[in-house]
MIKERO-723281 format. One record per residue (C-alpha): residue in three letters; residue number from 1; z, y, x. Coordinates in steps of 0.02 Angstrom, whole numbers. Layout:
BEGIN
ATOM   residuo   num        w        v        u
ATOM       Ala   NUM        Z        Y        X
...
END
This chain:
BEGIN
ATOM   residuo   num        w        v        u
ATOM       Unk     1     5433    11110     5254
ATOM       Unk     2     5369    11055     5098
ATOM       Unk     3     5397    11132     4917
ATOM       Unk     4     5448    11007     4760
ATOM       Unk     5     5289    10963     4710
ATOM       Unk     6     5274    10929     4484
ATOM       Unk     7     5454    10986     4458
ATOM       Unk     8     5356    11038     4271
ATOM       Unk     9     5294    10879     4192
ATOM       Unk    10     5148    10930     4071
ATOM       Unk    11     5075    10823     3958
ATOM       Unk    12     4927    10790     3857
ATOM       Unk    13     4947    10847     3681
ATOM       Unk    14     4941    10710     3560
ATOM       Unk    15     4891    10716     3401
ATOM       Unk    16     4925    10583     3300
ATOM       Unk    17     4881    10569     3101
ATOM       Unk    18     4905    10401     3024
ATOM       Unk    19     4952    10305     2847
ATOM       Unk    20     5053    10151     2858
ATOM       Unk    21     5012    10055     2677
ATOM       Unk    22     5040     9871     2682
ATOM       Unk    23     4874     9871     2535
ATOM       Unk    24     4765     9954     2643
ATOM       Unk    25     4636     9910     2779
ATOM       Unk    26     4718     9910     2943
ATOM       Unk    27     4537     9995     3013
ATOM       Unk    28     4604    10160     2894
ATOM       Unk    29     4800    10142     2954
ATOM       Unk    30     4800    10222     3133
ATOM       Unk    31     4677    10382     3177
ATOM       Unk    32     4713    10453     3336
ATOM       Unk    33     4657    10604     3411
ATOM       Unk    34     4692    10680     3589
ATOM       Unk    35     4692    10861     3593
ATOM       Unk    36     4694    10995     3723
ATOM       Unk    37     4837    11014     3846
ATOM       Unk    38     5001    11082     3795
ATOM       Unk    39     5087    11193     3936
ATOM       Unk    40     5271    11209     3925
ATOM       Unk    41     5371    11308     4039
ATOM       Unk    42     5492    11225     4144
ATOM       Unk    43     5646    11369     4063
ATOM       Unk    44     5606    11528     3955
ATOM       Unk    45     5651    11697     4084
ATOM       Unk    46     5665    11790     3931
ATOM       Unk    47     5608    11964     3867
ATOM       Unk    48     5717    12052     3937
ATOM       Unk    49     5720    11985     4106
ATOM       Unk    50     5513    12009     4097
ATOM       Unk    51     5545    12186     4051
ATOM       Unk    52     5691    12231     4178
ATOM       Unk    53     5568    12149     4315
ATOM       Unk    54     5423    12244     4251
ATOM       Unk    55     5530    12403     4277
ATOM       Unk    56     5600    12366     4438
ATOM       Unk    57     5421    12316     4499
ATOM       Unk    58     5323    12480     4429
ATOM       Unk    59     5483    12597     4528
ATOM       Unk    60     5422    12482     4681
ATOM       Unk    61     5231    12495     4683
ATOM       Unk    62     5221    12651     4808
ATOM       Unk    63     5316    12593     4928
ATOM       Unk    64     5275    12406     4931
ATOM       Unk    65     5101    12465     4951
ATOM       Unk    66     5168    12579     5108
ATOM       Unk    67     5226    12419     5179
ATOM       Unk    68     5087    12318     5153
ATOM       Unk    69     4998    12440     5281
ATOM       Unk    70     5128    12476     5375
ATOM       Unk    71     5127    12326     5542
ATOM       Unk    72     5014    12192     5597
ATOM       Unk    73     5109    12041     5645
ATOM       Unk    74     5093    12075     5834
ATOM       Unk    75     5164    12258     5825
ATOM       Unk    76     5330    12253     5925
ATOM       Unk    77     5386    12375     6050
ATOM       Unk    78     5517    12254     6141
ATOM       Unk    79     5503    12216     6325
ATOM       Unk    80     5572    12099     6423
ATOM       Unk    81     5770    12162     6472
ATOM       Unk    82     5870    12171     6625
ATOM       Unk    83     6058    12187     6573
ATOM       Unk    84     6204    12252     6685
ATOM       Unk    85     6308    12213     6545
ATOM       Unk    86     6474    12145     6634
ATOM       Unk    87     6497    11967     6570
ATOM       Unk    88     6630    11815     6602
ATOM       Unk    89     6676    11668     6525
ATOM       Unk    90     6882    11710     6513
ATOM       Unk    91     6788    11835     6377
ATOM       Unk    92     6675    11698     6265
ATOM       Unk    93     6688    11817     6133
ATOM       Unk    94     6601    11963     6241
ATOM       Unk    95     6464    11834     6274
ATOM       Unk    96     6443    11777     6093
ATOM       Unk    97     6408    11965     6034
ATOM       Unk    98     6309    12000     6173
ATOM       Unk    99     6189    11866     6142
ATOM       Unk   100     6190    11893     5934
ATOM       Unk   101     6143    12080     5991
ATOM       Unk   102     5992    12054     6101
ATOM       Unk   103     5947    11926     5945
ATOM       Unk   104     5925    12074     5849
ATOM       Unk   105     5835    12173     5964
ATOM       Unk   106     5703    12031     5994
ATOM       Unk   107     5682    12045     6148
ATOM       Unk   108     5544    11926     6234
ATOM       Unk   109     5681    11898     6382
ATOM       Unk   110     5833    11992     6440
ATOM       Unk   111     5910    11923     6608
ATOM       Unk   112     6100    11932     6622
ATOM       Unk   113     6243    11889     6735
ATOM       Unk   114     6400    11786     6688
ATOM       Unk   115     6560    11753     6807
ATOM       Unk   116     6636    11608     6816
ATOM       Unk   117     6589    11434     6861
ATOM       Unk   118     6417    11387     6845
ATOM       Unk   119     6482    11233     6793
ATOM       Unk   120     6579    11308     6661
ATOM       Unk   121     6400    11414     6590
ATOM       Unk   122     6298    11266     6605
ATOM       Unk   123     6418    11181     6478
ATOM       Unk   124     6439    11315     6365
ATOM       Unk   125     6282    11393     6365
ATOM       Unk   126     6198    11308     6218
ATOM       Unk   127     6373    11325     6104
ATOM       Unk   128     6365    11507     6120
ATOM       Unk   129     6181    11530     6082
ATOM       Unk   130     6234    11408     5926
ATOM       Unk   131     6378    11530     5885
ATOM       Unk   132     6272    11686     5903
ATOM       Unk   133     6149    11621     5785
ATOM       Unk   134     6268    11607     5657
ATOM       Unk   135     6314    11769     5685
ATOM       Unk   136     6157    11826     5647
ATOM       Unk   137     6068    11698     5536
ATOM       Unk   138     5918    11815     5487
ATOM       Unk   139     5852    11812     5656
ATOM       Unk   140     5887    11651     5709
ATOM       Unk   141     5773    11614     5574
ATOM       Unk   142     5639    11761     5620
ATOM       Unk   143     5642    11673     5790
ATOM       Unk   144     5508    11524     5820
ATOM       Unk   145     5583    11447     6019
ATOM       Unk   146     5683    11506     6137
ATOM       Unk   147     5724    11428     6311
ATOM       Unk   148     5843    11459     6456
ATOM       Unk   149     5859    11473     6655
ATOM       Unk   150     6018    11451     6743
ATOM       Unk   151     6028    11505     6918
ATOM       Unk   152     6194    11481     7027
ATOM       Unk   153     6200    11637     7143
ATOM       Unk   154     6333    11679     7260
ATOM       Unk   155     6466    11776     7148
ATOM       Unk   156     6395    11748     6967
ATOM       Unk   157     6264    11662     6892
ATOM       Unk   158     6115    11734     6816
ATOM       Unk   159     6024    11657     6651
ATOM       Unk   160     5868    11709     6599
ATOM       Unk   161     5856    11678     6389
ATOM       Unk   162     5657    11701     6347
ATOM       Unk   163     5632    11700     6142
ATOM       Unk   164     5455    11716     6024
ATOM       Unk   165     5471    11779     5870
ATOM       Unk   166     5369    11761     5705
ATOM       Unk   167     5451    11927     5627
ATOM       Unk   168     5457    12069     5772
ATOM       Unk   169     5623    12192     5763
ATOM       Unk   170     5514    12344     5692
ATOM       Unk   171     5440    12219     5547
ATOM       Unk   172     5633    12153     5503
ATOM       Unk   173     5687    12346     5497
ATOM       Unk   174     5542    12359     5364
ATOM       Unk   175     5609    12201     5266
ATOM       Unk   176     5783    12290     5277
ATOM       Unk   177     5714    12445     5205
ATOM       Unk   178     5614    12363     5081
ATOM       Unk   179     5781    12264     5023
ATOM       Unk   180     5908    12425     5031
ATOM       Unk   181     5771    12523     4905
ATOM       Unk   182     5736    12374     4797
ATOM       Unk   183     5927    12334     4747
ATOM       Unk   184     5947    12515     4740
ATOM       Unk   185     5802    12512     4608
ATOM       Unk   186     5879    12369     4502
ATOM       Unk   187     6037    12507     4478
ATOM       Unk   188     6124    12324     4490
ATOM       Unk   189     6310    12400     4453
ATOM       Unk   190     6247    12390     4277
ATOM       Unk   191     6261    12229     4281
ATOM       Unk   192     6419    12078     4319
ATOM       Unk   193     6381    11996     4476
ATOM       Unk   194     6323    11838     4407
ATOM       Unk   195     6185    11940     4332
ATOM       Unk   196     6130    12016     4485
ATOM       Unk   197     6146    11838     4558
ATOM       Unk   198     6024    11771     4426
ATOM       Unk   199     5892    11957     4429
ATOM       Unk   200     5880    11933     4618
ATOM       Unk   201     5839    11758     4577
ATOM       Unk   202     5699    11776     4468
ATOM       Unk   203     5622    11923     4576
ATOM       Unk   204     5609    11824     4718
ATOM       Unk   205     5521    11679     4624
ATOM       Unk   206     5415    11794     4520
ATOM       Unk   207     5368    11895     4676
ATOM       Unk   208     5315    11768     4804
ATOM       Unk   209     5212    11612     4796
ATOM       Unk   210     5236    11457     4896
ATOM       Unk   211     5093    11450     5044
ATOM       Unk   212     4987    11296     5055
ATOM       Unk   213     4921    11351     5220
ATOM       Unk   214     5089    11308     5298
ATOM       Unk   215     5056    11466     5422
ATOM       Unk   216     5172    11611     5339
ATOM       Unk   217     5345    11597     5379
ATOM       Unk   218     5445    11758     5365
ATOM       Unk   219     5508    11870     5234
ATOM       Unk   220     5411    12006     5300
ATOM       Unk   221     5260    11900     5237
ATOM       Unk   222     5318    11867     5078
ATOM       Unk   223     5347    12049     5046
ATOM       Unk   224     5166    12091     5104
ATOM       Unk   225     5078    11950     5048
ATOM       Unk   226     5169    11885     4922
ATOM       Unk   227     5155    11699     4995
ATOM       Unk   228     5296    11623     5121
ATOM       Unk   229     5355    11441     5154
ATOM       Unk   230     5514    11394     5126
ATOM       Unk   231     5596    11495     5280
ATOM       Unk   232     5509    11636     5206
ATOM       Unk   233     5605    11643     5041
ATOM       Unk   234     5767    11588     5117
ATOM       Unk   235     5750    11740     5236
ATOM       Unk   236     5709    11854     5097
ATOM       Unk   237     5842    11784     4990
ATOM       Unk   238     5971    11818     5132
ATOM       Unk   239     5901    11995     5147
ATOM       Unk   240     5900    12038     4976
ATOM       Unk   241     6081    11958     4936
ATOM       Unk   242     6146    11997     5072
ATOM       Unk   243     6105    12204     5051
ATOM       Unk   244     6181    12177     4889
ATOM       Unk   245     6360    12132     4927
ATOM       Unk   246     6351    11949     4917
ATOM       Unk   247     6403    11823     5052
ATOM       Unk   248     6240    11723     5099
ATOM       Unk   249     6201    11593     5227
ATOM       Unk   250     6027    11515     5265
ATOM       Unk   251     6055    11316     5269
ATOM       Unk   252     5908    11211     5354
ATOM       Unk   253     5888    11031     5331
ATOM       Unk   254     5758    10917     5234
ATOM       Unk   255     5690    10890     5086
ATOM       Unk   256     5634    10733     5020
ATOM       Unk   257     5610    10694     5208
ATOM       Unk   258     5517    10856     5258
ATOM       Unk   259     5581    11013     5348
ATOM       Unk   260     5671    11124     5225
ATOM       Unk   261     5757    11290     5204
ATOM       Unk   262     5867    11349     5080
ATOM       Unk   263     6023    11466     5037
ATOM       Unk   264     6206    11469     4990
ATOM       Unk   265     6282    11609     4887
ATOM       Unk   266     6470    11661     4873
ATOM       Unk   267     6493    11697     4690
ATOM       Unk   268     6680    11729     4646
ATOM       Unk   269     6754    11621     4773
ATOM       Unk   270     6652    11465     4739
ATOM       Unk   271     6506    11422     4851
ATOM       Unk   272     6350    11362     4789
ATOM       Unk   273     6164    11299     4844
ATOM       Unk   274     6032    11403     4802
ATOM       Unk   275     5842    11341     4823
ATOM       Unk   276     5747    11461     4787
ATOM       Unk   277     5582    11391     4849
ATOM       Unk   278     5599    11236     4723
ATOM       Unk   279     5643    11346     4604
ATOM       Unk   280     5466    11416     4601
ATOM       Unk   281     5359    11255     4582
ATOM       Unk   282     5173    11263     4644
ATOM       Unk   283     5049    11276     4510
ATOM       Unk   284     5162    11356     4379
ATOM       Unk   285     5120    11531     4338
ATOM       Unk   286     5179    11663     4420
ATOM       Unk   287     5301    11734     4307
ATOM       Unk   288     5369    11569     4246
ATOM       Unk   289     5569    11529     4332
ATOM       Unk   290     5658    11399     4349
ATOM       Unk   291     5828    11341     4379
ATOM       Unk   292     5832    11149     4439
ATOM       Unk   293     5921    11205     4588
ATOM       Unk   294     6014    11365     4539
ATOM       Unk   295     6201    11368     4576
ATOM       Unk   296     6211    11190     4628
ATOM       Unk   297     6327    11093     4725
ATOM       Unk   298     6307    10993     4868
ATOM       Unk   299     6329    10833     4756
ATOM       Unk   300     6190    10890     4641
ATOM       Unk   301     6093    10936     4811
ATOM       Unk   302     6103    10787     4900
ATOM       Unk   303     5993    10692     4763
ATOM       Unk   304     5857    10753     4870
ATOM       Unk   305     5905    10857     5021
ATOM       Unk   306     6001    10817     5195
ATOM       Unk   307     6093    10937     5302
ATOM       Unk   308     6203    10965     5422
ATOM       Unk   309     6297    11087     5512
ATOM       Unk   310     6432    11202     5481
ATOM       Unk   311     6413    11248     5328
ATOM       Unk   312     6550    11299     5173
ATOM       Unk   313     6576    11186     5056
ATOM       Unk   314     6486    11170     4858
ATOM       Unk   315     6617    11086     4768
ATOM       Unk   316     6568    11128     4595
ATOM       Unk   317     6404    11182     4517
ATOM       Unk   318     6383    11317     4401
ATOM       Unk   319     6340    11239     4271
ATOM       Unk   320     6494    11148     4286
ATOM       Unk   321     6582    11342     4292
ATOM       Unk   322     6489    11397     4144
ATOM       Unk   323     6554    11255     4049
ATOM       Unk   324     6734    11263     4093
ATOM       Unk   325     6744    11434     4062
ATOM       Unk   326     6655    11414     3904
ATOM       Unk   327     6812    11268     3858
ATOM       Unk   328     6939    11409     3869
ATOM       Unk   329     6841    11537     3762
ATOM       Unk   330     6864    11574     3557
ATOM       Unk   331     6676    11462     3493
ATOM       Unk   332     6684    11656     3355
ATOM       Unk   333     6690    11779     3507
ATOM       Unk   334     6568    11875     3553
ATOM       Unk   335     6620    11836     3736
ATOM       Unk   336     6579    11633     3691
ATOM       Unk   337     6421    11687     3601
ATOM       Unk   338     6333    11787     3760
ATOM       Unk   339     6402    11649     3873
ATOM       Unk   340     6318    11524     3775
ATOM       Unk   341     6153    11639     3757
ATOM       Unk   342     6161    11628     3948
ATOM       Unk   343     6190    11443     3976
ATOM       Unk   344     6032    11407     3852
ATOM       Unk   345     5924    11523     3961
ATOM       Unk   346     5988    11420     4142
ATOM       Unk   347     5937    11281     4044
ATOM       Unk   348     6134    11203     4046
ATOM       Unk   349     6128    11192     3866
ATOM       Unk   350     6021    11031     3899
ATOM       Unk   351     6150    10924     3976
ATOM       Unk   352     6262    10956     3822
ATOM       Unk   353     6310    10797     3706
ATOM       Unk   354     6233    10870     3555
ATOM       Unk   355     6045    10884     3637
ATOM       Unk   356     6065    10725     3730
ATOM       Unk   357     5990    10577     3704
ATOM       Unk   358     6044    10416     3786
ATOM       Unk   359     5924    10269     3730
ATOM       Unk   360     5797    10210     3574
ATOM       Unk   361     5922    10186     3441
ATOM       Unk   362     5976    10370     3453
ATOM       Unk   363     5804    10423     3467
ATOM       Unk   364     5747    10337     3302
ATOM       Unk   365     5903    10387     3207
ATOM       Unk   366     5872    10576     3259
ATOM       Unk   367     5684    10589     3233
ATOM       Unk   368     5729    10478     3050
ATOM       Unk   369     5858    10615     3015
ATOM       Unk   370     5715    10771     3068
ATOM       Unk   371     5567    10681     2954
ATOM       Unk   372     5680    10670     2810
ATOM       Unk   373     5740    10835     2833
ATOM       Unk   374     5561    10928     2861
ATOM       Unk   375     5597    11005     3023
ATOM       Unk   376     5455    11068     3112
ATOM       Unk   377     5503    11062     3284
ATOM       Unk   378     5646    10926     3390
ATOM       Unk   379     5710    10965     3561
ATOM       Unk   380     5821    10856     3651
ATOM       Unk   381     5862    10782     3824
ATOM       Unk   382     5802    10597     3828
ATOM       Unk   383     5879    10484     3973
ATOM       Unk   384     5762    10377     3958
ATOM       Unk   385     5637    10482     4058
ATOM       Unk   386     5504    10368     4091
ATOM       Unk   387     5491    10283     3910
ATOM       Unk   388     5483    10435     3829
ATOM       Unk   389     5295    10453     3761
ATOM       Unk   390     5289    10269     3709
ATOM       Unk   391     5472    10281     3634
ATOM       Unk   392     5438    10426     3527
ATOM       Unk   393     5273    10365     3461
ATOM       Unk   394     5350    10198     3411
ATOM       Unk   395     5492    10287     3324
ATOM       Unk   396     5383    10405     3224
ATOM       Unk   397     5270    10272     3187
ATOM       Unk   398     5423    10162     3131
ATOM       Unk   399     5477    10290     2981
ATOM       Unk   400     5298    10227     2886
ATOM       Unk   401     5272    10446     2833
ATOM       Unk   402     5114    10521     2862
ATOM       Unk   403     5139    10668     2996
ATOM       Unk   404     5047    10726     3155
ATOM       Unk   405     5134    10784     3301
ATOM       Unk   406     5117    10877     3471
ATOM       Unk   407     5250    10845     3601
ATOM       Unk   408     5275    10903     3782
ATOM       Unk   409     5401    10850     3936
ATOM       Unk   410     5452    10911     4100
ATOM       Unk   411     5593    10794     4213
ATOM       Unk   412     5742    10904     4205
ATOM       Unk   413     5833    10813     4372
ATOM       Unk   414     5832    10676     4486
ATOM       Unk   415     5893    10554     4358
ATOM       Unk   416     5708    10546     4285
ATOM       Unk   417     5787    10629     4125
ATOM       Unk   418     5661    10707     4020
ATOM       Unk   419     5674    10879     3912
ATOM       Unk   420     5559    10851     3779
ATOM       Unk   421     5505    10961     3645
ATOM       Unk   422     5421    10895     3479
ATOM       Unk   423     5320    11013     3355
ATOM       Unk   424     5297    10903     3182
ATOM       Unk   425     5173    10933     3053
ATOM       Unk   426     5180    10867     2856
END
């Protein structure tokens, strides 16, 4: 399972001063000076995201700290079960829950009895496991093997189903607390539920960091240690969502060709992906979010992930929402004005005609129209990801006016499209 590794493209400042005058010495036309590096942020969270966060985390010191200190990562108290639990396979349902129940309990092996042919439970064993981890995703996912025995006795059969588990039941039950306080704390009916979609969001990537080690798997980790792999977040992600209302499902695939684990949200009747591990890119810091794969659909996903599986459909992204919505609103209301406020802090605002950039000729005329104009700083979306420092220099050099500039870039999506940000100076 492996995290998207430079989703934030920093760059070298450059600082170039120069005079183009066809009387002078070319040795005195060009000075160029390369100054320190210029960190930009992949998206601005915003003040008041920092300070509701802040907030929330300061209410949650106490008992964070409780569970910190609370288990060791071998403290369980299951034992190995026995089950009289009448079971046949005219009742697959019966079976199903049965199975999804001793999930939960995490038990190291229950033995149980099924009537019918052994034929018949030989056959459908595995689909019923399959179906009783969907029932219960979170464990499934708290679970690291699990193996079976079938033995044909006279008048039933017996099956033996022996699990490990990287996140015991009494550890889970902490997670669950830890979740049920949390989105108590964040008082989240104050909010629309595409607000609490986005607050849980940025908690979860301002609270954990992606682990290197490749050895902590579990939300219960990531809430005591504050580092999980990709199954971590996606299992604190489902907790956390999932406590609050929403309808949540842990998807498991690949990404660019390694294990991967990520999340699908219900938000008001649309289903969309949710990353949230490659939304927190390793080596940014901690408090910075981003939202290259928030509210995406499976279209957007597939650039770079594979899965399969029953899973619902993403149709549409969000960003695709926002903007439809946005067609059918009054550009004067203050409805239009908050929508747009939140579109520019996703980031959406970049794939919009007016800050898009297709190719030289548009990048000359606007940087001609900014010099003339005095403007100290240019932002815009530039297709042409991978020309982009050369491009720009050769435009500003092109308008013959003596300026200095500092620019930084970060590759906004697949396409190698580049936001870039220029700050000019006179």
């Amino acid at each position: 399972m492996k995290k998207l590794l430079g989703v934030l493209f920093v760059i070298a400042a450059l600082y170039v001063s120069y005079q183009l005058l066809e009387n002078r010495d070319s040795s005195s036309s060009i000075i160029e000076t390369i100054q320190d590096t210029v960190q930009q942020t992949v998206q601005e969270t915003g003040t008041r995201l920092k300070e509701e966060l802040d907030r929330i985390e300061q209410n949650r010191t106490e008992q964070s700290a409780t569970l910190k200190t609370g288990l060791s990562m071998n403290n369980t108290a299951a034992e190995a079960v026995v089950s009289n639990t009448e079971l046949s396979t005219k009742d697959v349902e019966g079976i199903v829950q049965f199975l999804a129940a001793q999930l939960d309990e995490r038990s190291p092996s229950v033995t149980f009895r099924i009537s019918g042919s052994y034929e018949d439970i030989s056959q459908g064993l595995s689909d019923w496991l399959k179906q009783a981890f969907h029932r219960n995703e979170y464990a499934k996912y708290a679970m690291s093997s699990y193996s079976y025995t079938i033995s044909s006795k006279l008048l039933y059969t017996e099956v033996e189903l022996k699990t490990t588990f990287r996140e015991s039941k009494e550890m889970t039950d902490q997670v669950a607390q830890y979740a049920k306080e949390l989105i108590a704390a964040m008082d989240l009916t104050r909010y629309t539920k595409e607000q609490q979609v986005k607050l849980i969001h940025d908690w979860i990537v301002t609270h954990v960091q992606y682990d290197e080690s490749l050895t902590r798997y579990t939300a219960y980790e990531a809430l005591t240690e504050g580092l999980a792999v990709c199954q971590g977040y996606a299992m604190l992600g489902y907790m956390l969502y999932s406590e609050a209302g929403f309808d949540v499902r842990i998807v498991e695939g690949t990404g660019k060709g390694q294990e991967h684990a990520w999340n699908m949200i219900k938000l008001d009747d649309r289903w969309y992906q949710l990353d949230l591990t490659w939304d927190d890119p390793i080596g940014q810091a901690a408090d910075e979010v981003s939202y290259r794969y928030y509210l995406v659909s499976d279209e957007e996903l597939r650039q770079d992930h594979v899965w399969e599986g029953d899973y619902p459909v993403a149709s549409v992204s969000y960003k695709t929402t926002l903007a439809e919505r946005a067609a059918s609103l009054d550009r004067t209301s203050e409805q239009y004005k908050q929508l747009q406020a939140l579109r520019r802090e996703l980031g959406f605002h970049w794939h919009d005609d007016e800050y898009t950039v297709a190719a030289y000729d548009e990048l000359h005329k606007l940087l001609e129209q900014a010099v003339d104009q005095r403007q100290a700083k240019v932002e815009f979306r530039y297709l042409k990801g991978s020309a982009t420092e050369a491009d720009v220099e050769k435009a500003l050099r092109s308008l013959n006016t003596r300026l200095s500039y500092q620019m930084s870039y970060y590759q906004l999506s697949e396409q190698g499209d580049m936001v870039v940000q220029l700050a000019l100076n006179y």
